[in-house]
DRENGU-212715 format. One record per atom (N, C-alpha, C): atom name; x, y, z. Coordinates in nm, 2 decimals. Example, Ala and Ser with C-alpha at 12.3 -4.5 7.8 and 13.67 -1.06 7.14 Angstrom:
<site = N c1 = 1.32 c2 = -0.57 c3 = 0.78>;
<site = CA c1 = 1.23 c2 = -0.45 c3 = 0.78>;
<site = C c1 = 1.32 c2 = -0.33 c3 = 0.78>;
<site = N c1 = 1.28 c2 = -0.22 c3 = 0.71>;
<site = CA c1 = 1.37 c2 = -0.11 c3 = 0.71>;
<site = C c1 = 1.29 c2 = 0.00 c3 = 0.79>;
***
This chain:
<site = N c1 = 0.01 c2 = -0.24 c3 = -1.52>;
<site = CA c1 = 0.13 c2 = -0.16 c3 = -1.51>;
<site = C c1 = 0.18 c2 = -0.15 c3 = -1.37>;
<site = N c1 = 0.32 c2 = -0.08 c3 = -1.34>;
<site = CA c1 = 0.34 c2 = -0.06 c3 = -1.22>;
<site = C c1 = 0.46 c2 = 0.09 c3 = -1.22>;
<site = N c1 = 0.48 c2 = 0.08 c3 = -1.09>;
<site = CA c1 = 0.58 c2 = 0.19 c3 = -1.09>;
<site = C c1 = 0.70 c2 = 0.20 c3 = -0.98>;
<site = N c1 = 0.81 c2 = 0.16 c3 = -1.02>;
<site = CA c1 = 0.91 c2 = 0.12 c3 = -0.95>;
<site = C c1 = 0.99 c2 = 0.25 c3 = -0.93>;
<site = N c1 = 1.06 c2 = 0.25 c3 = -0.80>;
<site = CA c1 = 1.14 c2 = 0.34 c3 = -0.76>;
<site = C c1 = 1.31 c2 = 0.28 c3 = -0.80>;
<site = N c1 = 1.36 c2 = 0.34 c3 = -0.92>;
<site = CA c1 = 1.49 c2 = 0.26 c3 = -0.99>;
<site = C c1 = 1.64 c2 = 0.32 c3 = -0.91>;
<site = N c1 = 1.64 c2 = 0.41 c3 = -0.79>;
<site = CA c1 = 1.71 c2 = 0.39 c3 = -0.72>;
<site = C c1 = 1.75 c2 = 0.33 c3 = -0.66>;
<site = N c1 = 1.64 c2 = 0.26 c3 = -0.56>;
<site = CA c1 = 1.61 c2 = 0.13 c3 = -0.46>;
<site = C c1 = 1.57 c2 = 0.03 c3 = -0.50>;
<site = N c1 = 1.48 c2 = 0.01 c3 = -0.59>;
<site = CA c1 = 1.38 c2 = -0.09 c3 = -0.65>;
<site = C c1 = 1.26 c2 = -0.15 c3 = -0.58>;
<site = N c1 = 1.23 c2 = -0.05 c3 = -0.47>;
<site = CA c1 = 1.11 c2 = -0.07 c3 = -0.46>;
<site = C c1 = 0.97 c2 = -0.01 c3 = -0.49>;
<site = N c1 = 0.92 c2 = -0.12 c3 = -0.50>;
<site = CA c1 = 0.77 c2 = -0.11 c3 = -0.54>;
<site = C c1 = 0.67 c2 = -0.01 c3 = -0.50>;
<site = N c1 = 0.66 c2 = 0.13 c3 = -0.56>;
<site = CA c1 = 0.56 c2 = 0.21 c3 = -0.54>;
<site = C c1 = 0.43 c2 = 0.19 c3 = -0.59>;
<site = N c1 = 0.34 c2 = 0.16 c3 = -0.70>;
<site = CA c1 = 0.22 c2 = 0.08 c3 = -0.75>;
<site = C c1 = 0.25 c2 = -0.05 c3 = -0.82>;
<site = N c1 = 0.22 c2 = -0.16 c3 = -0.76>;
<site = CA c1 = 0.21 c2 = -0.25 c3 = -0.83>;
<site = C c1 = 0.10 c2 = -0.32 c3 = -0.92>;
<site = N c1 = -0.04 c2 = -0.22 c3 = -0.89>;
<site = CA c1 = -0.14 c2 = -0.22 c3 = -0.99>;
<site = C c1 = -0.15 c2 = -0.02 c3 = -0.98>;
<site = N c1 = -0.14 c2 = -0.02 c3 = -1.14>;
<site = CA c1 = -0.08 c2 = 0.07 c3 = -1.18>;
<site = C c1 = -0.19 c2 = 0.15 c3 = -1.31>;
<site = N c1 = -0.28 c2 = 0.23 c3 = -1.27>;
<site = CA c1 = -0.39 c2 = 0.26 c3 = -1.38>;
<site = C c1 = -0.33 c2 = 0.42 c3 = -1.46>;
<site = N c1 = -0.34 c2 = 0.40 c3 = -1.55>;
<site = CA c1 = -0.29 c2 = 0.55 c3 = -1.65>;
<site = C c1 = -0.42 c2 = 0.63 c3 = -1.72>;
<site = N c1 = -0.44 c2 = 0.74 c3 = -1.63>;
<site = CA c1 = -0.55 c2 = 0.83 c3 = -1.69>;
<site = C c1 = -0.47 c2 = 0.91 c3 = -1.81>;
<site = N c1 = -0.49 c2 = 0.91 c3 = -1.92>;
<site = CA c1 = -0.40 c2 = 0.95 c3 = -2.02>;
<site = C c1 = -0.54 c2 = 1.09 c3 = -2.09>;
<site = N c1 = -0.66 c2 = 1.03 c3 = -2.10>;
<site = CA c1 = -0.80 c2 = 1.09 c3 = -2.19>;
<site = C c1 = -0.83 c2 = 1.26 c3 = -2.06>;
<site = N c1 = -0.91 c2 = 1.32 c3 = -2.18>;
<site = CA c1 = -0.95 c2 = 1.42 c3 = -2.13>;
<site = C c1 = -1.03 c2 = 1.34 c3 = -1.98>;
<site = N c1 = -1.15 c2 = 1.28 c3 = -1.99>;
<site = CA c1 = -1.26 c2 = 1.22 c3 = -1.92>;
<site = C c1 = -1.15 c2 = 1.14 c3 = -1.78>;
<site = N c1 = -1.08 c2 = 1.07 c3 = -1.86>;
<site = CA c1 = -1.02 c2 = 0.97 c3 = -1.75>;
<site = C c1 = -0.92 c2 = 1.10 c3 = -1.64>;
<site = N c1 = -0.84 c2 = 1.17 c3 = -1.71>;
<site = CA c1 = -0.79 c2 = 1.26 c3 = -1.57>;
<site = C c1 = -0.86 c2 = 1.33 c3 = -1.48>;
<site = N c1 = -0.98 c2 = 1.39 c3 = -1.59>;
<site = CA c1 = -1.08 c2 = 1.49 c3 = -1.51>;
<site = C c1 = -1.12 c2 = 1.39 c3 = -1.37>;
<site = N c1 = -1.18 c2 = 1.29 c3 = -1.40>;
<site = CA c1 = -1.21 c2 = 1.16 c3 = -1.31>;
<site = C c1 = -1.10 c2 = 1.15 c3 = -1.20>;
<site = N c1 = -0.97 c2 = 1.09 c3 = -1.27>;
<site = CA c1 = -0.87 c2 = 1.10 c3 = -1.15>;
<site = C c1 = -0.97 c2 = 0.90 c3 = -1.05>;
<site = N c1 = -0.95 c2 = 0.99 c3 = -0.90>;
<site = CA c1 = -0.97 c2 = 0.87 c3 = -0.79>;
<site = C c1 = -1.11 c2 = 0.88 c3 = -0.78>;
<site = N c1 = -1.19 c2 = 0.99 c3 = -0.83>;
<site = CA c1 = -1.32 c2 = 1.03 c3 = -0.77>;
<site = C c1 = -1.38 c2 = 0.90 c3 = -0.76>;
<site = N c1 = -1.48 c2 = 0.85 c3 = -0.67>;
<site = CA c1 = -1.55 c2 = 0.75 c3 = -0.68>;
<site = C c1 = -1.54 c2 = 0.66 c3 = -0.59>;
<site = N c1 = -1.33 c2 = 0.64 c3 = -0.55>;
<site = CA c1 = -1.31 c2 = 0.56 c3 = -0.51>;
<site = C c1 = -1.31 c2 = 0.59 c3 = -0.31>;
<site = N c1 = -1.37 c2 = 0.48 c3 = -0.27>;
<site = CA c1 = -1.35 c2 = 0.50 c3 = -0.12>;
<site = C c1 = -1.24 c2 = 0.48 c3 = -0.07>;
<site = N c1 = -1.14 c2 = 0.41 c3 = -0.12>;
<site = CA c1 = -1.02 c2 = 0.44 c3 = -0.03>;
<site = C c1 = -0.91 c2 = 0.33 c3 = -0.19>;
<site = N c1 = -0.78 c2 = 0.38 c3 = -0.12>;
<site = CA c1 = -0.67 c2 = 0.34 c3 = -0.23>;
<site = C c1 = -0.60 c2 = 0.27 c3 = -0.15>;
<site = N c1 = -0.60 c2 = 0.15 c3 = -0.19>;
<site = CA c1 = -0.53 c2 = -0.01 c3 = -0.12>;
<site = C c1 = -0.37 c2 = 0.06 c3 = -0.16>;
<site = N c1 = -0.29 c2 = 0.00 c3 = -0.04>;
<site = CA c1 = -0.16 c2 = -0.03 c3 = -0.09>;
<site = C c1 = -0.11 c2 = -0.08 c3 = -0.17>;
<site = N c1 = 0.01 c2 = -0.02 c3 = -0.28>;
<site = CA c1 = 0.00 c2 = -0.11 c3 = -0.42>;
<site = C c1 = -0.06 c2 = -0.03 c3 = -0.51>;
<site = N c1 = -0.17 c2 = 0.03 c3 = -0.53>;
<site = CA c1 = -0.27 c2 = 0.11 c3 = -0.56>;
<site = C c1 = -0.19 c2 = 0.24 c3 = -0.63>;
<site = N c1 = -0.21 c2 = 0.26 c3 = -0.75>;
<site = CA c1 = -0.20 c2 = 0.38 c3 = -0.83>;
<site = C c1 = -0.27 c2 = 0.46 c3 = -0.94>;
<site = N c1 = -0.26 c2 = 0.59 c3 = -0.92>;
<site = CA c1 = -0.28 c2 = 0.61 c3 = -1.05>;
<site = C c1 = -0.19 c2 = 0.71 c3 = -1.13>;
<site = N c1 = -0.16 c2 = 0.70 c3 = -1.29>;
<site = CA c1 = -0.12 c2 = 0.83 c3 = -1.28>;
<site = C c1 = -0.19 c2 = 0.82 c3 = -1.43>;
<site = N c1 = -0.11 c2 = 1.02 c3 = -1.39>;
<site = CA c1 = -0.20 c2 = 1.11 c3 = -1.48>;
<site = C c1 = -0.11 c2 = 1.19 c3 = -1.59>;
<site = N c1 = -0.13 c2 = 1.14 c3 = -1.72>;
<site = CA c1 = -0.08 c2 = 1.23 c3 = -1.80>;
<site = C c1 = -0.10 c2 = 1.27 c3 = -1.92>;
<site = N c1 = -0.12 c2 = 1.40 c3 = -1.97>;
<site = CA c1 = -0.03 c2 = 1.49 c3 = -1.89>;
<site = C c1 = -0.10 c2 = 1.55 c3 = -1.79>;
<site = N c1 = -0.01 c2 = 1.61 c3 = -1.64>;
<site = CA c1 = -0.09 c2 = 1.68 c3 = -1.55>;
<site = C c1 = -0.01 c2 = 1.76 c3 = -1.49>;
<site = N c1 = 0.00 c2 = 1.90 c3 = -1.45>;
<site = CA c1 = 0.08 c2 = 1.97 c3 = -1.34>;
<site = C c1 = 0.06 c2 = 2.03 c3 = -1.26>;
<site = N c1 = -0.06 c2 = 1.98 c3 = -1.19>;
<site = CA c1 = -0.13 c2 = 1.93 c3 = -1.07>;
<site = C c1 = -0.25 c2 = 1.86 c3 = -1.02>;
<site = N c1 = -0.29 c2 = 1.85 c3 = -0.92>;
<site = CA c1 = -0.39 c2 = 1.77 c3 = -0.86>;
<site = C c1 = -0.47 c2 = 1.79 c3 = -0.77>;
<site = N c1 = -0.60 c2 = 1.85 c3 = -0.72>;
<site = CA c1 = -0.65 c2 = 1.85 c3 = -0.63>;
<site = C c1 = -0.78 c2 = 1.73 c3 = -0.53>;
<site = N c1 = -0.78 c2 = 1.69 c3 = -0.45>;
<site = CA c1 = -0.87 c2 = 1.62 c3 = -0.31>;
<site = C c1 = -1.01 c2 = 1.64 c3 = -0.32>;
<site = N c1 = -1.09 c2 = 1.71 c3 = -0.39>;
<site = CA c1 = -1.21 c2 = 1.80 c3 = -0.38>;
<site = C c1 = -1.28 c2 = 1.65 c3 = -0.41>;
<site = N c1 = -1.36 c2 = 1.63 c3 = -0.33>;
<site = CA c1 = -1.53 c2 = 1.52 c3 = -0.32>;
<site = C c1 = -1.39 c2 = 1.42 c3 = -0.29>;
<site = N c1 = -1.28 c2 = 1.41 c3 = -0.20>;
<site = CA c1 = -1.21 c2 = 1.25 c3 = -0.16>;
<site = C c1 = -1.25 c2 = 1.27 c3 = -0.01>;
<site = N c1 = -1.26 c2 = 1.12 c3 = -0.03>;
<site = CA c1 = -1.28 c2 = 1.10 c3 = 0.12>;
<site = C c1 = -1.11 c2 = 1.03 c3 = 0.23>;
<site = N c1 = -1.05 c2 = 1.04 c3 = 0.16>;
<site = CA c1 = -0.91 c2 = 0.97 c3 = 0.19>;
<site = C c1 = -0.79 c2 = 1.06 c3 = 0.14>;
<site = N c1 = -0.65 c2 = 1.03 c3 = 0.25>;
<site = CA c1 = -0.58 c2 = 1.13 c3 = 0.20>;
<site = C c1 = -0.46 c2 = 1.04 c3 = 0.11>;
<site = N c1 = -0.37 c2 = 1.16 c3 = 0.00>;
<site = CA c1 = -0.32 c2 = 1.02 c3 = -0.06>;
<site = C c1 = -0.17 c2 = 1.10 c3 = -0.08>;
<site = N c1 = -0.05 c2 = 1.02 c3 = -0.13>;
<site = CA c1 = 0.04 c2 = 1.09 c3 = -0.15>;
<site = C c1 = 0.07 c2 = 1.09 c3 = -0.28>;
<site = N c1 = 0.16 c2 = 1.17 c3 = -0.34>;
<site = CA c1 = 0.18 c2 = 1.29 c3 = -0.45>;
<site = C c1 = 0.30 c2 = 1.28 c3 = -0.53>;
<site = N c1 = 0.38 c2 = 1.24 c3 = -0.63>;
<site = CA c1 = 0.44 c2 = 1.21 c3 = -0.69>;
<site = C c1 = 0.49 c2 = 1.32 c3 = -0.83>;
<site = N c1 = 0.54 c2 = 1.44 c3 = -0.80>;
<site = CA c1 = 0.56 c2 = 1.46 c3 = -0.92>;
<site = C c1 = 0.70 c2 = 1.42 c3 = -1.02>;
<site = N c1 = 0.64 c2 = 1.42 c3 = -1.17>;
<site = CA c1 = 0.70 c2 = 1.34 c3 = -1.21>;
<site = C c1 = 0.75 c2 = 1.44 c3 = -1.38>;
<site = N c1 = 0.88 c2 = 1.47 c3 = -1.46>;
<site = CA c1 = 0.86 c2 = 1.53 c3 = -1.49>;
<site = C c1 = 0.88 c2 = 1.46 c3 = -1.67>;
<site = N c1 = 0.95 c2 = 1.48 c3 = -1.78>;
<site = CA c1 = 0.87 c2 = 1.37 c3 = -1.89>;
<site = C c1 = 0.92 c2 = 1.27 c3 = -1.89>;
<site = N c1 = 1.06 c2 = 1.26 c3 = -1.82>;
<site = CA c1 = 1.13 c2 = 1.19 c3 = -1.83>;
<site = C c1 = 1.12 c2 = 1.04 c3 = -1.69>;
<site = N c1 = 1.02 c2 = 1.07 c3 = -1.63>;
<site = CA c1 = 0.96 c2 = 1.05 c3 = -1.51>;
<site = C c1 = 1.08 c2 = 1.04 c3 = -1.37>;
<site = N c1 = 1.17 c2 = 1.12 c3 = -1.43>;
<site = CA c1 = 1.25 c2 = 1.22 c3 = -1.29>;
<site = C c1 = 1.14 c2 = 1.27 c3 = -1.15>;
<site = N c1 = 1.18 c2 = 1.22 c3 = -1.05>;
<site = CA c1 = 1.07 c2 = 1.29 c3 = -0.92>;
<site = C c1 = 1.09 c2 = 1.45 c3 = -0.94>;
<site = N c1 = 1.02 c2 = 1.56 c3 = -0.98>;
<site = CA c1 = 1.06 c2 = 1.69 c3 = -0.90>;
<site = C c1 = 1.04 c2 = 1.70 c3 = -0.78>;
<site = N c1 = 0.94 c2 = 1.65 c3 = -0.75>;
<site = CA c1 = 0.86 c2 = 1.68 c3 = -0.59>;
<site = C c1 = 0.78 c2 = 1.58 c3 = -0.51>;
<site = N c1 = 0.72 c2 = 1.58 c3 = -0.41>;
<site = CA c1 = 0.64 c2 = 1.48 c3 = -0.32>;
<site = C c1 = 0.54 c2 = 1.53 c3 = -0.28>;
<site = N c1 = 0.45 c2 = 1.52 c3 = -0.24>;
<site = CA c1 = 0.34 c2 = 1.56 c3 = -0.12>;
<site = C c1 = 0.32 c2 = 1.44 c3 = -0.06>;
<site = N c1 = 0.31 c2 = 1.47 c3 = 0.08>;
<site = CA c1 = 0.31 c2 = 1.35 c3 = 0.16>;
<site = C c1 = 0.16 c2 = 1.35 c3 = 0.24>;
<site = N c1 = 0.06 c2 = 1.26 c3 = 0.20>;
<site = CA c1 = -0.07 c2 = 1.25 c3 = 0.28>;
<site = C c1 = -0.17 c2 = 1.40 c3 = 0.28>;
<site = N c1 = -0.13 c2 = 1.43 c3 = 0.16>;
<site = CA c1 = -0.25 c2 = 1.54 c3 = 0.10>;
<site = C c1 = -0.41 c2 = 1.46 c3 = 0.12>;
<site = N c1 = -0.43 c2 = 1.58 c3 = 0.23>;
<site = CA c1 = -0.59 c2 = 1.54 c3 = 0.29>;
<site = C c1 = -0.70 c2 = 1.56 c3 = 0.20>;
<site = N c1 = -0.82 c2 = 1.49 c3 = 0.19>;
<site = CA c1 = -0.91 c2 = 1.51 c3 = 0.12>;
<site = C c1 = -0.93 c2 = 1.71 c3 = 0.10>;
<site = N c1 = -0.99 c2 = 1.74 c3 = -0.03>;
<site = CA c1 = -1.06 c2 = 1.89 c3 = -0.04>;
<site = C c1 = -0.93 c2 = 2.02 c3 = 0.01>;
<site = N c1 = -0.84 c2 = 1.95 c3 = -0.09>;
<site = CA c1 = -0.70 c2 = 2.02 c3 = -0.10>;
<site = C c1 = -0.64 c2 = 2.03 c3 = -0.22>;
<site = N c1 = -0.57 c2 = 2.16 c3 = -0.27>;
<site = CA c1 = -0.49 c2 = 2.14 c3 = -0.36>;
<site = C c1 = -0.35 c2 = 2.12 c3 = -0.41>;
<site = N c1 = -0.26 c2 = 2.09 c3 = -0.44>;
<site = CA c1 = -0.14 c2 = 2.11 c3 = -0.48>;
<site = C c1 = -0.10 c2 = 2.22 c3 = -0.56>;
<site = N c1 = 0.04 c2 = 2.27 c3 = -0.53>;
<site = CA c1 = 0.09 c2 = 2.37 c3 = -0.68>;
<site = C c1 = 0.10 c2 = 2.32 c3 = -0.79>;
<site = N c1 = 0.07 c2 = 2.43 c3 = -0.90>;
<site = CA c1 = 0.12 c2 = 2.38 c3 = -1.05>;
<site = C c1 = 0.23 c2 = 2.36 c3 = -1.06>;
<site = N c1 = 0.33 c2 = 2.25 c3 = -1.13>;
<site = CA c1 = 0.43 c2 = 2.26 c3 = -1.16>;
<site = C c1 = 0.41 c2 = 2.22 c3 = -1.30>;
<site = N c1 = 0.51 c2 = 2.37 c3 = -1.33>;
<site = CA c1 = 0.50 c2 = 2.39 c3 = -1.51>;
<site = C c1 = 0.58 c2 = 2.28 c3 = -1.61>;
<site = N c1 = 0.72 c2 = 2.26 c3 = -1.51>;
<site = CA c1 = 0.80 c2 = 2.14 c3 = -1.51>;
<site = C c1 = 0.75 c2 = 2.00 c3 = -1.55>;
<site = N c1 = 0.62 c2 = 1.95 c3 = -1.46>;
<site = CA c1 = 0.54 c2 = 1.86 c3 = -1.44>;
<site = C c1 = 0.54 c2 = 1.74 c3 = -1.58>;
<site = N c1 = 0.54 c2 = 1.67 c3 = -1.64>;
<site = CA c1 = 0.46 c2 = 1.56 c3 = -1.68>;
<site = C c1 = 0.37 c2 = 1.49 c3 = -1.67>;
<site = N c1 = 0.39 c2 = 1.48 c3 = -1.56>;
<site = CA c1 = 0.28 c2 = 1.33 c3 = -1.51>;
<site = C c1 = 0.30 c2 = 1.32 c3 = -1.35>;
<site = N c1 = 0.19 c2 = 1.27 c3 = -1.29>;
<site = CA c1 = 0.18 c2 = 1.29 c3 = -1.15>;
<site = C c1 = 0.11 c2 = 1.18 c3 = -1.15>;
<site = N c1 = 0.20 c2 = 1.11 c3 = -1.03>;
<site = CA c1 = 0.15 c2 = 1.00 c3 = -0.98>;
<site = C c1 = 0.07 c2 = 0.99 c3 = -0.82>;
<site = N c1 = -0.01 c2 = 0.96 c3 = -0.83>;
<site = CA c1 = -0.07 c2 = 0.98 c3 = -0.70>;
<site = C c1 = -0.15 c2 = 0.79 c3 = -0.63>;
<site = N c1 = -0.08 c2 = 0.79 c3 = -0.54>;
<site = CA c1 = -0.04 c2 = 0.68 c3 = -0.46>;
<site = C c1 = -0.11 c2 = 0.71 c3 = -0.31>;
<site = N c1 = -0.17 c2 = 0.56 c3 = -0.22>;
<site = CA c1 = -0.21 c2 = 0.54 c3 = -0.07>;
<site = C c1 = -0.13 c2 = 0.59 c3 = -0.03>;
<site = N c1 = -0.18 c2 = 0.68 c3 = 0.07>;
<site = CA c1 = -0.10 c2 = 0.79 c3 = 0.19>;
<site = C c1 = 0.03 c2 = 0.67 c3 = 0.24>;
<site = N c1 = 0.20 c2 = 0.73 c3 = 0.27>;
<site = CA c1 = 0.27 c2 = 0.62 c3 = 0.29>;
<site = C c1 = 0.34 c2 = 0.56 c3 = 0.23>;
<site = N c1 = 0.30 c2 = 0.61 c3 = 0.08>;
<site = CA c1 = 0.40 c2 = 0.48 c3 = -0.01>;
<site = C c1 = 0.51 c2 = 0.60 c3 = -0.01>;
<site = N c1 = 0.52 c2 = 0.70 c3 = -0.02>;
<site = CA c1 = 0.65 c2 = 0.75 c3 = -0.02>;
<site = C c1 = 0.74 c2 = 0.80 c3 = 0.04>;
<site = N c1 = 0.72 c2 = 0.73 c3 = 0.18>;
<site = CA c1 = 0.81 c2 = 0.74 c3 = 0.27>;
<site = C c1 = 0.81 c2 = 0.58 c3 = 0.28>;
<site = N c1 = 0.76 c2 = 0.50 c3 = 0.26>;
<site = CA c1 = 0.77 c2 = 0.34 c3 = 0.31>;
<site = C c1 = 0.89 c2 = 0.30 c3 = 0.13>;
<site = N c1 = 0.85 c2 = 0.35 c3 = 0.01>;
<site = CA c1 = 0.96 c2 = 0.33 c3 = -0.09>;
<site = C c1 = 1.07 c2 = 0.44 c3 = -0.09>;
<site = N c1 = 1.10 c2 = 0.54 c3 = 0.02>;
<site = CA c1 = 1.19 c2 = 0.64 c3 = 0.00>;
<site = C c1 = 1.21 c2 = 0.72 c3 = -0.15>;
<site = N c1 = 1.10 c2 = 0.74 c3 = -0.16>;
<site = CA c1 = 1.10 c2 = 0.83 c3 = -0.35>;
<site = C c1 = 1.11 c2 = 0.97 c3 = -0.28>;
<site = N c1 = 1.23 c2 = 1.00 c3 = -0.28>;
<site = CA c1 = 1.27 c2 = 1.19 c3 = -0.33>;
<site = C c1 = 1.30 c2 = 1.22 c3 = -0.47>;
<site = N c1 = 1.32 c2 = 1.39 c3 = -0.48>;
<site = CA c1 = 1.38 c2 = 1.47 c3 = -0.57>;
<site = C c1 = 1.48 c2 = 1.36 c3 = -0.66>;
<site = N c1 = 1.48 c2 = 1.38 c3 = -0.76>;
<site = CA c1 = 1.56 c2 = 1.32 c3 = -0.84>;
<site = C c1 = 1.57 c2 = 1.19 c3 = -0.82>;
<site = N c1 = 1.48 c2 = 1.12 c3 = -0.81>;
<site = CA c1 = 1.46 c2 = 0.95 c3 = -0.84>;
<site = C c1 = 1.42 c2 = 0.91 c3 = -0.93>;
<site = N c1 = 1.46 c2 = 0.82 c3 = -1.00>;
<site = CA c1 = 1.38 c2 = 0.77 c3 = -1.13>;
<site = C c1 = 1.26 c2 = 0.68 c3 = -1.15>;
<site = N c1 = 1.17 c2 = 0.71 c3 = -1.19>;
<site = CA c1 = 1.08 c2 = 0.61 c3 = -1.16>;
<site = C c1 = 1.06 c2 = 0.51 c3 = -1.28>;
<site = N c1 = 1.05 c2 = 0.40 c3 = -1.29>;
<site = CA c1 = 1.05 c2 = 0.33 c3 = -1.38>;
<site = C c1 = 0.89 c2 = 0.28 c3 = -1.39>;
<site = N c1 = 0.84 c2 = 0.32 c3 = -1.52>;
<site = CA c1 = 0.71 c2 = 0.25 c3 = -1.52>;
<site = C c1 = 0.67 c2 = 0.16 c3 = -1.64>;
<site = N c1 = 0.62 c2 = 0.07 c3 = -1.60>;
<site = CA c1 = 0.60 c2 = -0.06 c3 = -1.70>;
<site = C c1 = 0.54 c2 = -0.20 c3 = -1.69>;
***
């Protein structure tokens, strides 16, 4: 899978993993030492995310059912949390960078598939 920014059309994950299961979100990135460019995951449902045991910082995608952006976090550092958002759906969380290098703000559509 991947996840396209359908404003601009560029490429936010072009390997694209969906934690959907109780086990697979709890999990999330844990494990992983670092998240290649390209590199995604998302999570749903989720309406938020925290860094706790990461060794890398990553950036933050929220996304809401319709996978409308509500929000960003940019290079959320390891053993950190984000707000809940009640709004939320699904949260995609991407290598520190991709969302300022694909310009994904408020109200962008993301296309995933």
């Amino acid at each position: 899978m991947r996840a396209v920014n359908g404003r601009n059309g560029r490429i936010i994950a072009s390997e694209l993993r969906v934690a959907h299961t109780p086990w697979a979100r709890a999990r999330g990135l844990l494990g992983k030492k670092a998240l290649r460019q390209g590199e995604g995951l998302l999570i749903r449902p989720c309406l938020g995310v925290h860094t706790f045991f990461m060794k890398f910082p990553i950036d933050v995608v929220f996304l809401d059912r319709s996978n409308r952006v509500l929000a960003t976090v940019e290079s959320l550092k390891p053993q950190r949390v984000t707000r809940l958002m009640p709004a939320c759906g699904s949260v995609l969380e991407v290598a520190a960078g991709t969302v300022a290098y694909s310009g994904t703000s408020r109200g962008d559509e993301i296309e995933i598939g």
